[in-house]
DRENMARVO-95135 format. One record per residue (C-alpha): y, x, z. Coordinates in Angstrom, 3 decimals, always signed. Each point is the difference from the previous one (the first is absolute). Layout:
<<Y, X, Z>>
...
end
This chain:
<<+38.523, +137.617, +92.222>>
<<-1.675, +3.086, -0.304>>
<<+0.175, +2.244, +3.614>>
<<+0.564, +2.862, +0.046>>
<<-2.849, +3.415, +0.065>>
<<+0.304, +2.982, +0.691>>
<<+0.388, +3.178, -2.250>>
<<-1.875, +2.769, +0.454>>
<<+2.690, +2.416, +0.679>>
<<+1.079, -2.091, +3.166>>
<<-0.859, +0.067, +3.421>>
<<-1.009, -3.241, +2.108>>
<<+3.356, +0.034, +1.495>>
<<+1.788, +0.450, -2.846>>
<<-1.934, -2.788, -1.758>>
<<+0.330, -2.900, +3.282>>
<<+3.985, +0.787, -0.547>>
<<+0.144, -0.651, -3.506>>
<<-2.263, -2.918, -0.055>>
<<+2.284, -1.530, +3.172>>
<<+2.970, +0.774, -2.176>>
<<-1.586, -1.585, -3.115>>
<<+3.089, -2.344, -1.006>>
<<-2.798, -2.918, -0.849>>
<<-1.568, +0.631, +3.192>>
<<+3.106, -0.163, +1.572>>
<<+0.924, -3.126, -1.541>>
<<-3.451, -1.428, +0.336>>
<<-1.054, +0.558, +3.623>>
<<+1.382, +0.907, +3.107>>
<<-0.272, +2.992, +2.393>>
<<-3.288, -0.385, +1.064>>
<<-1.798, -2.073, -2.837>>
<<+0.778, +3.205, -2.202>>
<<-1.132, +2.222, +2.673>>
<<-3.287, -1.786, -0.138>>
<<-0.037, +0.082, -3.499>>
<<+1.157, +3.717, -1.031>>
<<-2.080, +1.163, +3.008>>
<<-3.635, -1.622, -1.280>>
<<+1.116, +1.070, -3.893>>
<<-0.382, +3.655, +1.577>>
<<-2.780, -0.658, +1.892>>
<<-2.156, -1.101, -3.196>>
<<+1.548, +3.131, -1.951>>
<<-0.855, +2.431, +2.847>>
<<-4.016, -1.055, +0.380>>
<<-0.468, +1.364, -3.569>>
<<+2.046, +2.600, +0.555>>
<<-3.276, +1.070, +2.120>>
<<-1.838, +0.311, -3.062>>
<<-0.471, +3.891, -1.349>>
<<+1.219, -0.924, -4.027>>
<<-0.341, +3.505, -0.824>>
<<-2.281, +0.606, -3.008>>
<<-2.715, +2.243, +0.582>>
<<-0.315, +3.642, -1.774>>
<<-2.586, -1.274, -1.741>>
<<+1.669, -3.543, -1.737>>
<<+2.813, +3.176, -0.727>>
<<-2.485, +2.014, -2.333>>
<<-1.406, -2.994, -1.348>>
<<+4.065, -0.966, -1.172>>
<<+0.870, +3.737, -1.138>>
<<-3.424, -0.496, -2.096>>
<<+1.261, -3.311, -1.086>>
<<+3.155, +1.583, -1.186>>
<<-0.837, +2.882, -1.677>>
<<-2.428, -2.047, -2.204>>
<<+2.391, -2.525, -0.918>>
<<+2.206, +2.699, -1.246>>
<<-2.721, +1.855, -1.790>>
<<-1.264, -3.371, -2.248>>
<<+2.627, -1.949, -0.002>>
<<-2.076, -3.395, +1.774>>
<<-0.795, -1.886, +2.984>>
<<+1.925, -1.898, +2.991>>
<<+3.903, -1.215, -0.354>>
<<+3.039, +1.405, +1.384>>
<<-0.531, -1.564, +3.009>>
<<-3.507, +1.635, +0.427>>
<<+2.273, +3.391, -0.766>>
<<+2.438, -0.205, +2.733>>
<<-2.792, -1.455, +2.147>>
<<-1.715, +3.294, -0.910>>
<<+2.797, +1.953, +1.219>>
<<+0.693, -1.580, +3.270>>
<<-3.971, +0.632, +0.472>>
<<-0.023, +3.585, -1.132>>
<<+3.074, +0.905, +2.213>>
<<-1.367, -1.774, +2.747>>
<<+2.890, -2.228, +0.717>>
<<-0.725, -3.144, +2.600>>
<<-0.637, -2.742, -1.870>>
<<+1.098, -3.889, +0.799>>
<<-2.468, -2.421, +1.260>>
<<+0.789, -2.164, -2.471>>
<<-0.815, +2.891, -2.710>>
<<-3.275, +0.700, +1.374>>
<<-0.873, -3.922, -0.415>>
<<+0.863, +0.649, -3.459>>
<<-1.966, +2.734, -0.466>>
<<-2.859, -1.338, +1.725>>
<<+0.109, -2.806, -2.180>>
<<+0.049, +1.925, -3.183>>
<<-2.625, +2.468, +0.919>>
<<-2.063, -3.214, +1.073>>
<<+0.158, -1.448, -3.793>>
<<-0.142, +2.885, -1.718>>
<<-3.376, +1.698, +1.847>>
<<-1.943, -1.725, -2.850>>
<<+1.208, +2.061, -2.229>>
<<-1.630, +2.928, +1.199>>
<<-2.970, -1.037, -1.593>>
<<+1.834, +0.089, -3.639>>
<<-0.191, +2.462, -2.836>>
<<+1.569, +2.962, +0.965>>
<<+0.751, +0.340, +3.720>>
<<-2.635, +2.650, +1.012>>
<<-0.592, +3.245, -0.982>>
<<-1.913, +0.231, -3.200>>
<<+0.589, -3.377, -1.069>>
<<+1.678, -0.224, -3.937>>
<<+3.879, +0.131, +0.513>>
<<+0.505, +1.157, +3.685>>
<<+2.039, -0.357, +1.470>>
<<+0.662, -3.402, -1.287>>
<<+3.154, -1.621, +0.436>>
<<-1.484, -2.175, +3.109>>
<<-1.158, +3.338, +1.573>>
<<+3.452, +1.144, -0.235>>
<<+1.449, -3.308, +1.383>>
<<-2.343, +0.133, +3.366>>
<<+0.874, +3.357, +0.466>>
<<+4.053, -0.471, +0.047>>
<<-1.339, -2.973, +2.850>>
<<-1.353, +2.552, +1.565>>
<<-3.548, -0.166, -1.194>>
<<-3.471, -0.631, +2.000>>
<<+2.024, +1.346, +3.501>>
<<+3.017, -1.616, -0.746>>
<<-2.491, -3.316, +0.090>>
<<-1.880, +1.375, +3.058>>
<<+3.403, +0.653, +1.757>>
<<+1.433, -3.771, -0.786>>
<<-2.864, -1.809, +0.977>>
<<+0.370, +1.770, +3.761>>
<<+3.580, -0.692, -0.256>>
<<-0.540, -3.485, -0.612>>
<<-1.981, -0.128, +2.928>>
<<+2.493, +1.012, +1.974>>
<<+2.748, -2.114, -1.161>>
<<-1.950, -3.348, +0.542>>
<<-0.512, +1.170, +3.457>>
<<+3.564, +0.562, +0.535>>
<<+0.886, -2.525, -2.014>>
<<-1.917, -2.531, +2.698>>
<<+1.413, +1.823, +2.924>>
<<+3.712, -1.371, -1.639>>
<<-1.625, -3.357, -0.578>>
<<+0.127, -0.247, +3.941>>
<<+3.394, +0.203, +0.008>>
<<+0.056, -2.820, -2.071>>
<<-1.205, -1.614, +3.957>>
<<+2.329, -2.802, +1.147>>
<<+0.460, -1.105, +3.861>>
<<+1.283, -3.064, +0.595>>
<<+0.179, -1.915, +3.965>>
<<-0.216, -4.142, -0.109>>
<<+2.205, -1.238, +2.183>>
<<-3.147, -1.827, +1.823>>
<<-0.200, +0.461, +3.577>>
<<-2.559, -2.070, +1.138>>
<<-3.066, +3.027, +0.400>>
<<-2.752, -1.175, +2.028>>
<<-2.719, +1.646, +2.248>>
<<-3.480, -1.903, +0.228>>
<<-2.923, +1.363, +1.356>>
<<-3.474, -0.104, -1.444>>
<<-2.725, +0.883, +2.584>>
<<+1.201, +3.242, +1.087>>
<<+2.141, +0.765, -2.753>>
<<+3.870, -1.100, -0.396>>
<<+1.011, -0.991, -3.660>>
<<+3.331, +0.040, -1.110>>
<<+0.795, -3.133, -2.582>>
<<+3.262, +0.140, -1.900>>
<<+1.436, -0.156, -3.803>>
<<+0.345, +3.254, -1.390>>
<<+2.206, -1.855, -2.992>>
<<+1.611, -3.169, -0.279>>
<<+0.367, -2.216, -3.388>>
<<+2.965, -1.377, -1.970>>
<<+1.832, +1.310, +3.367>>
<<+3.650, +1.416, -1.043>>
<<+0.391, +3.672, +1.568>>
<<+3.033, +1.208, +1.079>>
<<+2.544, +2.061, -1.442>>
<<-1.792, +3.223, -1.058>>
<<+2.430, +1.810, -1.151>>
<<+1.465, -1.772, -3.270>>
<<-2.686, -2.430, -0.212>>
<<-2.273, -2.503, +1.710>>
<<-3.731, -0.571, -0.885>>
<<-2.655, -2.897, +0.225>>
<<-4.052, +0.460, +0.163>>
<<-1.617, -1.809, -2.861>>
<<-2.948, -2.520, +1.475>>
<<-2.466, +2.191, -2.168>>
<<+1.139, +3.529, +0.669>>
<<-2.887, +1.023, +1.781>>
<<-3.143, -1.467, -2.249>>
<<-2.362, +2.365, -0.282>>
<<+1.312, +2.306, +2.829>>
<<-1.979, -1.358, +2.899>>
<<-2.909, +2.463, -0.694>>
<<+2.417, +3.055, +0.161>>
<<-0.850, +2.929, +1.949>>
<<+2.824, -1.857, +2.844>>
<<+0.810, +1.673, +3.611>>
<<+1.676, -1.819, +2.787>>
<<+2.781, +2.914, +1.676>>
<<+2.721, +0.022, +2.173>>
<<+3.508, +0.680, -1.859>>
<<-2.133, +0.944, -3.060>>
<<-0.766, +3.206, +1.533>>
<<-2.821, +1.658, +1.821>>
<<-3.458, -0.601, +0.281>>
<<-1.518, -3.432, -0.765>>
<<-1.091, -2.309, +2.931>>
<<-1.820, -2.605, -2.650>>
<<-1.173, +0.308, -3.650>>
<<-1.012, -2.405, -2.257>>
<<-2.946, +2.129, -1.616>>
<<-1.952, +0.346, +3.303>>
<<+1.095, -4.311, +0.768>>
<<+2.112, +0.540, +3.180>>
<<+3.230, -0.877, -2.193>>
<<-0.472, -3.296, -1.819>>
<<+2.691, -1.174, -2.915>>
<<+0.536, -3.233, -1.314>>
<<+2.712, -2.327, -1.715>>
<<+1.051, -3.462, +0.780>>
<<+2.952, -1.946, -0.919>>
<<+2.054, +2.210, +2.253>>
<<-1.193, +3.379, -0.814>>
<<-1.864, +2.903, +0.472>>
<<-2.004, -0.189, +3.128>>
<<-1.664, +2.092, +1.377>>
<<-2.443, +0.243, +3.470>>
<<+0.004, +3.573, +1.579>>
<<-3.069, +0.881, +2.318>>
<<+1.022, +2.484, +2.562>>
<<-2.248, +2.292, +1.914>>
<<+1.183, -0.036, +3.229>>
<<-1.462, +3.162, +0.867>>
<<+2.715, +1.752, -2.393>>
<<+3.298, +1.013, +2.413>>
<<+2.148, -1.306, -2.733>>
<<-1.467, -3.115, -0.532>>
<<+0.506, -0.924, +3.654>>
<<+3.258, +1.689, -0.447>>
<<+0.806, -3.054, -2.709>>
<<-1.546, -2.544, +2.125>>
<<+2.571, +0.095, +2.524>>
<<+2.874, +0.612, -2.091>>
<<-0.909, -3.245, -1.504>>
<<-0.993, -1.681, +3.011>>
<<+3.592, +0.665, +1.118>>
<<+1.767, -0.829, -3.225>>
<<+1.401, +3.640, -0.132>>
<<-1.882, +0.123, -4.197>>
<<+0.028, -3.761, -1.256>>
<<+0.758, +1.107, -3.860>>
<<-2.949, +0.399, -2.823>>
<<+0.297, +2.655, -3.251>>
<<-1.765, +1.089, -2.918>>
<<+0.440, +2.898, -2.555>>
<<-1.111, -0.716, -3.646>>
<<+0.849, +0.812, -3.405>>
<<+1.022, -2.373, -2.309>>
<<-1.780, -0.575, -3.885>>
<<+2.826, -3.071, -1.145>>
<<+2.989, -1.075, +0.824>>
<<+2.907, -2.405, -1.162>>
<<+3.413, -0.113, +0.482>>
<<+2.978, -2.607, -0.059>>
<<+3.734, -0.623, +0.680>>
<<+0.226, -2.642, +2.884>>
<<+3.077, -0.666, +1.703>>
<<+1.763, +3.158, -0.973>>
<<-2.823, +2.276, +1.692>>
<<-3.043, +1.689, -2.014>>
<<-3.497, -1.300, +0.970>>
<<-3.094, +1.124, -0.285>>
<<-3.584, -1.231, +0.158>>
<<-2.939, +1.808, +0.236>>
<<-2.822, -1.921, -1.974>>
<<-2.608, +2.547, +0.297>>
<<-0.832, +3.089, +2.488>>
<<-2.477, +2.595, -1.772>>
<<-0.870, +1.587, +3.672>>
<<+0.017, -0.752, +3.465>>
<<+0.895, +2.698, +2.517>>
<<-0.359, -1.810, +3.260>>
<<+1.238, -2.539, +2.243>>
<<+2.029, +0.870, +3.249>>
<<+1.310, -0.894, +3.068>>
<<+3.332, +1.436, -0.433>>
<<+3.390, +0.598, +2.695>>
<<+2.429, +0.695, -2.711>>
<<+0.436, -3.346, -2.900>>
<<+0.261, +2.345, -3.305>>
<<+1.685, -3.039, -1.452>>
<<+3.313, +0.339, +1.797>>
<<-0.086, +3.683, -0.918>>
<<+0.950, +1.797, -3.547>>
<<-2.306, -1.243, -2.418>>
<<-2.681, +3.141, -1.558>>
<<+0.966, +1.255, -3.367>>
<<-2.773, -1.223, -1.829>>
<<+1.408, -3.904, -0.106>>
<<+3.080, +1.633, -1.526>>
<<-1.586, +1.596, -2.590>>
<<-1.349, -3.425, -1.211>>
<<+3.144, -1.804, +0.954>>
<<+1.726, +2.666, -2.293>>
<<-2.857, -0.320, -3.063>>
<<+0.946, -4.058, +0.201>>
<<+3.544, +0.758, +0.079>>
<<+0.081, +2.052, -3.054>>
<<-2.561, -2.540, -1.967>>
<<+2.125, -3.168, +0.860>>
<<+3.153, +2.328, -1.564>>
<<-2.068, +0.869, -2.791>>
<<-1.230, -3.620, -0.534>>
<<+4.102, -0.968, +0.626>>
<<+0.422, +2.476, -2.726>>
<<-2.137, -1.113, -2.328>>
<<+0.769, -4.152, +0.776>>
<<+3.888, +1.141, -0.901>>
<<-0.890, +1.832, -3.244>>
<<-2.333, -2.964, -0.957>>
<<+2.871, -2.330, +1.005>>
<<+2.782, +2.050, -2.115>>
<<-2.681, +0.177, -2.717>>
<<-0.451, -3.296, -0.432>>
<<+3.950, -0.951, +0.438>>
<<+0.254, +2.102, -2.878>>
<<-2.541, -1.235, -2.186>>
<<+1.899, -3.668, +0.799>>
<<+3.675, +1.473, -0.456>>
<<-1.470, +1.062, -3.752>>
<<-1.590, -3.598, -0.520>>
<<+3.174, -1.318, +0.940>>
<<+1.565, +1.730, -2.376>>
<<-2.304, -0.392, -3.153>>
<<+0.136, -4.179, +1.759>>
<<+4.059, +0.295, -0.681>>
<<+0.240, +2.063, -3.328>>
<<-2.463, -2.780, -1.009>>
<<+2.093, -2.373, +0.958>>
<<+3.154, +1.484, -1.724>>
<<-2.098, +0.500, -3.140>>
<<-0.733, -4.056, -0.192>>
<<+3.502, -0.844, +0.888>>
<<+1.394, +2.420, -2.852>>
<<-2.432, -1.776, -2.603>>
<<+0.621, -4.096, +1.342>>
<<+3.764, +1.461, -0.497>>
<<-0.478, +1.385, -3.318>>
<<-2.562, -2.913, -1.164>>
<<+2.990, -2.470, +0.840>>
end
């Protein structure tokens, strides 16, 4: 099911109240799973909104050039390089996904500036390739892409961390050990083949091997996910393992830190007993059990951190992101439903017409035995 995005003509509001009214939202998810949804789909939209898509004066002249030659002989670039041309020389904002395109070409086509033709002087300028990289936008149209590029992967890996899950384990067995001088906080930041709770539509296992090759990440040990970090793996006062039960990990505090001593107590006293980490997730499967969708993450590209959390996130709304993939397996097992019926009718077909050619063969014998006797 494709959701919704928003047009270019319409405000934020505007575009959070259509989306909510979407009838296959509606009829997908409730109140605040399409919330969640409709409110990330703008978020992605509006970090490349950031982006200055205006063609510069220069890519314009290059375009009107572009033009006027094509007119004048009659060659070079399609009708798509013409109205590309035109968008460039009137300076209109272009799409992201039109200066990928145009990156793209400019990128394969830049050998051709070395071909018969393209500069001044050479036998047939301008040659129909001149002409073509000109309605692109020519040599600062390329210049101008490349930057924008730039800028799009950058933003591009700023919405990638909204692609960050949080999820609590219902674990509450945190404990404080002291080595020398220091206290160390042992707990499981994840637990395996451990069925969540409801998240909001569906419930979710940790594969035994989600975390190979993650123990060397860049990891921080926080309170609530949030402020600075009391222990980090790089500098080997946070230490992450896995057993059979999960994700360990072993958090060296430094007790001359207010906020570690802070957490000391709190645990001491049983007031923060629950473990957390944040993480984004590379594969995932999905299943029907029991009349409830389940997930299972099998592999997690990046570890955030491991917490000592108040709040369990699983008994709370699930984040958006695990309903985007529930919704990409839900409209694969309806294509796959689709395509298992039309098999099924195909092939109840082909045996209805056997059938038939089985009987008319049988009709055809019968008619001759009569006739032969």
């Amino acid at each position: 099911m494709p959701i919704p995005t928003k047009n270019i003509d319409e405000t934020n509001e505007e575009f959070i109240e259509r989306c909510m009214a979407d009838d296959t939202m509606v009829e997908e998810y409730e109140d605040d799973q399409r919330l969640a949804i409709c409110s990330l789909q703008l978020e992605e939209e509006r970090a490349l909104e950031d982006i200055n898509t205006k063609p510069t004066q220069e890519m314009a002249d290059e375009a009107a050039q572009g033009l006027e030659w094509r007119e004048e002989f009659g060659r070079g670039g399609t009708e798509v390089g013409v109205a590309r041309a035109r968008d460039i020389k009137n300076r209109v904002n272009l799409s992201i996904r039109t200066i990928k395109r145009m990156f793209s070409y400019l990128s394969r086509h830049e050998v051709d500036k070395e071909g018969q033709g393209f500069y001044k002087g050479d036998e047939g300028y301008p040659s129909a390739g001149r002409i073509a990289w000109a309605l692109w936008g020519g040599d600062p149209g390329f210049a101008w892409t490349k930057r924008k590029i730039e800028e799009i992967g950058k933003e591009e890996k700023y919405i990638d961390m909204k692609n960050k899950e949080i999820r609590t384990i219902d674990v509450q067995d945190l404990e404080l050990r002291m080595d020398g001088d220091n206290p160390v906080v042992v707990g499981y930041g994840a637990v395996f083949n451990s069925m969540s709770n409801d998240l909001g539509g569906f419930r979710e296992f940790i594969g035994s091997e989600a975390f190979e090759g993650r123990l060397e990440d860049d990891v921080r040990f926080l309170i609530n996910h949030d402020g600075m970090p009391l222990a980090r793996t790089t500098n080997g006062t946070l230490r992450l393992s896995v057993d059979e039960r999960g994700l360990k990990y072993e958090a060296k505090l430094n007790p001359n830190v207010s906020t570690s001593r802070d957490l000391m107590e709190l645990l001491k006293d049983g007031t923060i007993n629950q473990s957390s980490f944040a993480f984004i997730v590379e594969d995932d499967s999905w299943e029907m059990k029991d009349g409830m969708n389940v997930r299972t993450i099998n592999k997690v590209s990046r570890l955030y951190d491991v917490s000592a959390v108040t709040y369990p996130a699983y008994n709370e709304a699930s984040s958006s992101v695990a309903l985007r993939s529930m919704e990409e397996w839900q409209e694969k097992e309806e294509a796959k439903k689709l395509e298992e019926s039309l098999e099924a009718e195909k092939l109840e077909g082909i045996k209805e017409e056997e059938d038939l050619k089985q009987r008319s063969l049988n009709e055809m014998r019968l008619k001759i035995l009569k006739n032969k006797y």
